[in-house]
N, C-alpha and C positions, 0 to 999 in steps of 0.2 A: 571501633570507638573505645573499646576498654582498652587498649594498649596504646590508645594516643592520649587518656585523658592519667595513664600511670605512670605514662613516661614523662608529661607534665610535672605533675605531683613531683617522683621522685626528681626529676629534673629541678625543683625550685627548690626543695627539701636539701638537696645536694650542696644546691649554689648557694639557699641559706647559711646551713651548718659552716659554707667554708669563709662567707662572708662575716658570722660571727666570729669564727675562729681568729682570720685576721683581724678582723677590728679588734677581740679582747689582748691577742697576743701584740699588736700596738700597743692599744693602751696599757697594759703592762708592762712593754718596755721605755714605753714613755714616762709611765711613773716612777720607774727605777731609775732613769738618767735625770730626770727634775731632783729626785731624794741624793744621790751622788755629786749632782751638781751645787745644790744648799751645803751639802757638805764639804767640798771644795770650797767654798766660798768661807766657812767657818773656819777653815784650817786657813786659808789667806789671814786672817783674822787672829789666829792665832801666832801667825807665822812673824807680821808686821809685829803686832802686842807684844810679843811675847820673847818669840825665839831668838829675834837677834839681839835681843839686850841678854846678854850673859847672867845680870843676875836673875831672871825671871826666866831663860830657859828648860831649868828642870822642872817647873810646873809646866810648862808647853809641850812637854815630853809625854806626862800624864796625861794633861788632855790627846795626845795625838795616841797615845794607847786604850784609854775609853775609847775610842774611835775608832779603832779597827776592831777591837773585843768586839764592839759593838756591832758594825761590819763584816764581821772575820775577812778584814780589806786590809792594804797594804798602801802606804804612803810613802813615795818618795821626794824629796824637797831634793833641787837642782837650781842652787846657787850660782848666780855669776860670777862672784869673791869667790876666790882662792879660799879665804881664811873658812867663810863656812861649809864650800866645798857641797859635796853631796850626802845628805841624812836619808836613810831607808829607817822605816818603821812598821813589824808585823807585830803578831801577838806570838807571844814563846811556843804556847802551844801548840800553835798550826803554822810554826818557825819552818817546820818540812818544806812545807807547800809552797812558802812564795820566797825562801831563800834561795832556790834556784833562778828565781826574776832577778835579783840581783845582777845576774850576769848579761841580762840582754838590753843590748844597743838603742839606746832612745836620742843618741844623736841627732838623728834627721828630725825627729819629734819635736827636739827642744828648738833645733833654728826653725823648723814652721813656725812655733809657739811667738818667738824672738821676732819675725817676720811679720806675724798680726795673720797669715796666711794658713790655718789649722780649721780643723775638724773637734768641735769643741770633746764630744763622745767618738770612742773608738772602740769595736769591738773585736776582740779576738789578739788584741796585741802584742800577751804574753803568755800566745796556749799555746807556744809552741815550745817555750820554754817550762811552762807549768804541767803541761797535760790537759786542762780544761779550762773551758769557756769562760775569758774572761772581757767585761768590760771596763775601758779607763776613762777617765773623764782631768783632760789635761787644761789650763790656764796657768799665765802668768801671775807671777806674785808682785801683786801690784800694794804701792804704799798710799798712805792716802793724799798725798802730791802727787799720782799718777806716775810714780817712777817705778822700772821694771826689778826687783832682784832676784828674776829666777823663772822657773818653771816649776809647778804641784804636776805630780803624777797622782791619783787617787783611781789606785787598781781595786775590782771589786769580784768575785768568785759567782758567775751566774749559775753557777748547778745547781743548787736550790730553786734560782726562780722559772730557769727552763724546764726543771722539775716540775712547777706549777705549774707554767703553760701546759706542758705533755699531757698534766691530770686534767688539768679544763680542757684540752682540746677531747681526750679520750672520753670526757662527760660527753662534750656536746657530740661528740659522733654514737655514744651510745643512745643519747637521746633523740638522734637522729634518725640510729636504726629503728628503737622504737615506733616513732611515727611512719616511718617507711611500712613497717610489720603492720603497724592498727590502719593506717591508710589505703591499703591494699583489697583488704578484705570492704573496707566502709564503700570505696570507690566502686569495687563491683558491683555493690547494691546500688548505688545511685546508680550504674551506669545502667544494668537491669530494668532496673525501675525507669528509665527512659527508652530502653531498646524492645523490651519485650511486651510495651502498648503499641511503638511503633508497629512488629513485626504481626502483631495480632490484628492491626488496623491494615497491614500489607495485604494477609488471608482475605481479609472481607474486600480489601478493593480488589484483589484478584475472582472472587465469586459474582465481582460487580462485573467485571467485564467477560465472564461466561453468562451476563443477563439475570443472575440470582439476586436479584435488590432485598429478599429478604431475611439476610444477616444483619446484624448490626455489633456495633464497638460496644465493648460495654466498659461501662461508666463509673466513677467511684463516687458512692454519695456523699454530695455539698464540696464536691470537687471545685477548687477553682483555676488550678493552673493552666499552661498552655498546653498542655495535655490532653487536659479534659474538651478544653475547649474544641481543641482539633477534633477531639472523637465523638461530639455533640454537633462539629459542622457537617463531621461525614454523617453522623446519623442519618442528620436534616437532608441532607443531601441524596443521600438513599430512600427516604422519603418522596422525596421532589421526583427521584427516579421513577419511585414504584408507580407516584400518580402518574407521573410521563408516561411510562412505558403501557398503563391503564387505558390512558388516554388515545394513546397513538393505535393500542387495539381497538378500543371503540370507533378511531376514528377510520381507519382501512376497512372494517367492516361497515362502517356509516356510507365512505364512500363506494364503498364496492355494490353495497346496495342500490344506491344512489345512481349507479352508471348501469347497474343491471336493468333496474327498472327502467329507463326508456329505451336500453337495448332491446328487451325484448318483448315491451310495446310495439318500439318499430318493426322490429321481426316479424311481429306476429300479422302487423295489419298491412305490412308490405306480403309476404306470402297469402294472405289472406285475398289479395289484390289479385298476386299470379295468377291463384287457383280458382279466380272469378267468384270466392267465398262470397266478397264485396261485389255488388253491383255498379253497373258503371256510373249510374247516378248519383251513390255514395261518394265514389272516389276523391271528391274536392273536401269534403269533412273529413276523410280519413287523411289525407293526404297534410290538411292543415295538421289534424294533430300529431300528424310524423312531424312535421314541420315546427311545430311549438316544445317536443320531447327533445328533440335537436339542438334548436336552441338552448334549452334550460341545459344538458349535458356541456355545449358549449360554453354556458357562462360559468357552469362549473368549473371545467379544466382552466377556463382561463384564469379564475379566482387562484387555482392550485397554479396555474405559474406564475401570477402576479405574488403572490406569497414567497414561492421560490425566490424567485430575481429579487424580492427586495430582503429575503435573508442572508442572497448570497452577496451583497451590496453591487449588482448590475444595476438598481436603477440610482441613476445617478441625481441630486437634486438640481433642479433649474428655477432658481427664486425668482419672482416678481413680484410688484406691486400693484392688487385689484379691490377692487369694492367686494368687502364680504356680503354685505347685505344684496346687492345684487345676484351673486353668488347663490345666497339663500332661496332669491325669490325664482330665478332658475330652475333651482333645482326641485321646488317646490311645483313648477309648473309640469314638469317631466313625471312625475307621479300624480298628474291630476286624473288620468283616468282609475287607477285603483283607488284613490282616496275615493270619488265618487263611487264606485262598487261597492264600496267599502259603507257609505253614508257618514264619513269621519269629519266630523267639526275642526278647520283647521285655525292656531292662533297663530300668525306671525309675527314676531313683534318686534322689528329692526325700524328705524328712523329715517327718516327723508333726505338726511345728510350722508354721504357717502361713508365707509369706514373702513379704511384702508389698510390690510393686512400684507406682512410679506412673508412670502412662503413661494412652493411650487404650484403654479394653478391647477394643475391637472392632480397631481397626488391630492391636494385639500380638497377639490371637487370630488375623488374618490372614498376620498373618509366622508362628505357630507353625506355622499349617497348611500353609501353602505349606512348610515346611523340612520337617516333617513326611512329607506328601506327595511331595515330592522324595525324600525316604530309601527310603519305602514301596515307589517309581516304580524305581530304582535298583537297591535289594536283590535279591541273586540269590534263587532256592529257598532255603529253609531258613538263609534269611542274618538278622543280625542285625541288631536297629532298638533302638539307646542312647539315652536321653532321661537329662539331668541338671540339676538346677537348683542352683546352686551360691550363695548369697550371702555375701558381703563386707562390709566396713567402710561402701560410699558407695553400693556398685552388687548389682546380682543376674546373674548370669553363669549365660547360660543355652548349655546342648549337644544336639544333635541331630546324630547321625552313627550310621553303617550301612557292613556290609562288603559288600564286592563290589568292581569295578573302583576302580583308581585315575584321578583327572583327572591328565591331563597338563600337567605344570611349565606347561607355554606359554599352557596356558588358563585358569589358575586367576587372575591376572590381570582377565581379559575377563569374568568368571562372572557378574557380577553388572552385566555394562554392558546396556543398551538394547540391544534387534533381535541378541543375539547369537543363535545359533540350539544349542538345546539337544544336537543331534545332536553338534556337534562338541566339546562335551564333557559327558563323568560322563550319558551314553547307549547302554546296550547293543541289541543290536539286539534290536526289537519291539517300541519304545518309538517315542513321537515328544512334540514338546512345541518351544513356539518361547522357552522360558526367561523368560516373563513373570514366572515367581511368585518368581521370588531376585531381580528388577529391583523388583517392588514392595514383596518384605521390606525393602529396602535403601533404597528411596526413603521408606517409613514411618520404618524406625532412622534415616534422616538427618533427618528430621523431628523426631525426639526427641531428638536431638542427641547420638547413642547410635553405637558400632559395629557391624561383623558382619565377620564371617570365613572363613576357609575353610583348612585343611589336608587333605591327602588322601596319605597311604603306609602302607606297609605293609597295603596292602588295607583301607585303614579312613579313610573318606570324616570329618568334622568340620564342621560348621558353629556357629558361636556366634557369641553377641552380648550385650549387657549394655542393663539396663535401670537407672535410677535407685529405689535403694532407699526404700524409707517404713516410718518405724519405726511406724507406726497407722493404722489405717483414716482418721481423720480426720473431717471432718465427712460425708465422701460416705460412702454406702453403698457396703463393699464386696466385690467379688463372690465 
């Protein structure tokens, strides 16, 4: 990461530096050939004015020597007439330098010019005669009736000005190295400062998958970046672990119990049986209550595979259209010998009119009964078991609550997660159960893409949930 985000850097830093470079050394030479060309323009000007009337020539001579002094540049005026032929003009002083231009060929120059077919700016035209870099800036000498008499050569000495570029370009590359130098060291903090929470949050998820949940990231206070964030998810998440992995002990211990105890009930009162412990007259009660410990073990493992198959998405949904309230009162009648054991005051309060839910009959028949069941399981003596089906505009809003204990704030939360263990919540004592049947109500309504809920005060426990409403049976049969 540190060498992909410097090679960046320097990479843009680079391409910067040269992209300023060219654009200033354009604009630069763009300035110089605008300033060269105004001045060709004035010597045209003076040329027309001035030059060819004989008596006003030797003032146009002075101006064309301001001109170069001014420039330390060099003017040739290239006459059509014979009579005024060809005028060179440098400054005496630096006479050296561009008397040697005299001698070179601007033939071809002058019929391009003559032609209308030229290169207004020319550079390098008489370095080869002079020694150094020069720019010319040629046009005809136009009158002001647009007649042609001649050709302006207006040579100019660039060593000065590539002088200047050379200095600006050697600034911007040392200002370049500079940021390269200060960027170098700042980038590795930044990139530190990103790699080295990463690699501390790596340690901790590596402890997490040797089953050590209790590490955790640590945090910079009133953090808010995506940093922070990330090492506040893993926290939470190691959290979630740690109850998980609490939970899932409690709960192999719950069930192991769970299967011991009628294993070795039955053990005992079947050996008991061999060894004629039991009289033969017993035999039909003992025999039952092997018979009942069987059962109960049986509806256990199958609770433990219906949990499986619908985690590992094997049960597949098969929707129809049924009367829920029918539904209810079913189900209601299947637990009428425990409510009677029980002495439970039942309310049920569904409507005379059909109310027609779509779902899978048998999965919502399985969530009623587990909620059901749970209430029935729950209920003190002579406590109360509420059944309600309530429909709405989209949905059917179904209730199942019972008085007796309330679940504690802390655990209403958990009620509904995997391997919690039922004891430690909405479990009075002489009860037992390892909380499969609200895990698989829960994991069927998230399958139907439905809620469920739980409230629990004032001594009155609540569980609901909502199923999608169907205004007709439909084409299926419904139940």
């Amino acid at each position: 990461m540190l060498t992909l985000v410097l090679a960046i850097v320097l990479g843009l830093l680079i391409i910067l530096g040269v992209a300023v470079s060219v654009a200033f050394r354009q604009f630069y030479l763009d300035e110089t050939e605008n300033r060269m060309k105004l001045e060709a323009d004035e010597i045209n000007e003076l040329v027309v004015d001035r030059y060819i009337d004989v008596d006003k020539r030797p003032s146009a001579r002075e101006e064309f020597l301001v001109i170069v002094r001014l420039y330390d540049a060099y003017i040739q005026l290239c006459f059509d007439s014979p009579e005024l032929g060809r005028y060179s003009v440098y400054c005496a002083d630096t006479g050296d330098r561009w008397q040697v231009a005299e001698e070179a060929d601007l033939s071809e120059q002058i019929r391009a010019v003559q032609r209308g077919h030229y290169s207004e700016c020319e550079y390098g035209l008489l370095t080869k005669n002079t020694g150094f870099y020069t720019l010319t800036v040629m046009r005809p000498i136009l009158t002001s009736e647009g007649s042609s008499l001649g050709v302006i050569f207006f040579h100019y000495d660039m060593t000065n000005v590539n002088s200047s570029i050379r200095r600006t370009l050697s600034s911007i590359a040392l200002i370049s190295a500079i940021a390269i130098v200060v960027s170098v060291p700042l980038v590795m903090i930044l990139v530190k400062s990103i790699t080295n929470p990463i690699s501390h949050m790596t340690d901790v998820v590596k402890d997490f998958t040797k089953g050590d949940f209790s590490r955790r990231v640590k945090l910079k206070e009133n953090g808010k970046d995506e940093l922070h964030n990330l090492g506040a998810t893993f926290n939470a998440m190691a959290d979630e672990l740690n109850t998980l992995e609490a939970a899932r002990r409690s709960f192999v211990a719950n069930v192991s119990h769970e299967l011991r105890s009628p294993l070795t009930s039955m053990r005992g009162f079947l050996e008991a049986m061999l060894d004629s412990t039991i009289p033969p007259e017993d035999m039909d009660t003992y025999l039952g209550i092997v018979l009942d410990e069987n059962r109960r073990m049986t509806g256990m493992v199958n609770d433990l595979l219906d949990l499986a198959r619908i985690e590992s998405g094997q049960y597949k949904l098969t929707p129809s259209v049924f009367d829920m309230n029918e539904l209810i009162r079913r189900t209601v009648i299947t637990f009428e010998a425990r409510i009677d054991a029980k002495k439970l005051g039942v309310d049920v309060n569904v409507g005379d009119e059909p109310v027609f839910a779509e779902a899978d009959y048998e999965r919502i028949t399985q969530v009623l009964h587990n909620l059901v069941d749970n209430a029935v399981k729950y209920s003190p003596e002579r406590g109360v078991l509420g059944i309600e089906c309530a429909p709405e505009k989209h949905i059917v809003r179904v209730r199942v609550q019972n008085t007796g204990p309330e679940i504690p704030a802390e655990d209403i939360p958990h009620l509904f997660d995997r391997f919690y263990k039922a004891e430690k919540a909405h479990t009075p004592s002489g009860t037992s159960g390892t909380g499969l049947g609200l895990s698989i109500a829960k994991l069927i309504l998230d399958q139907h893409g439905q809620d469920i809920s739980v409230t629990s005060h004032d001594s009155l426990t609540c569980f609901e949930f909502t199923l999608k409403r169907a205004s007709k049976p439909g084409d299926k049969k419904a139940r």
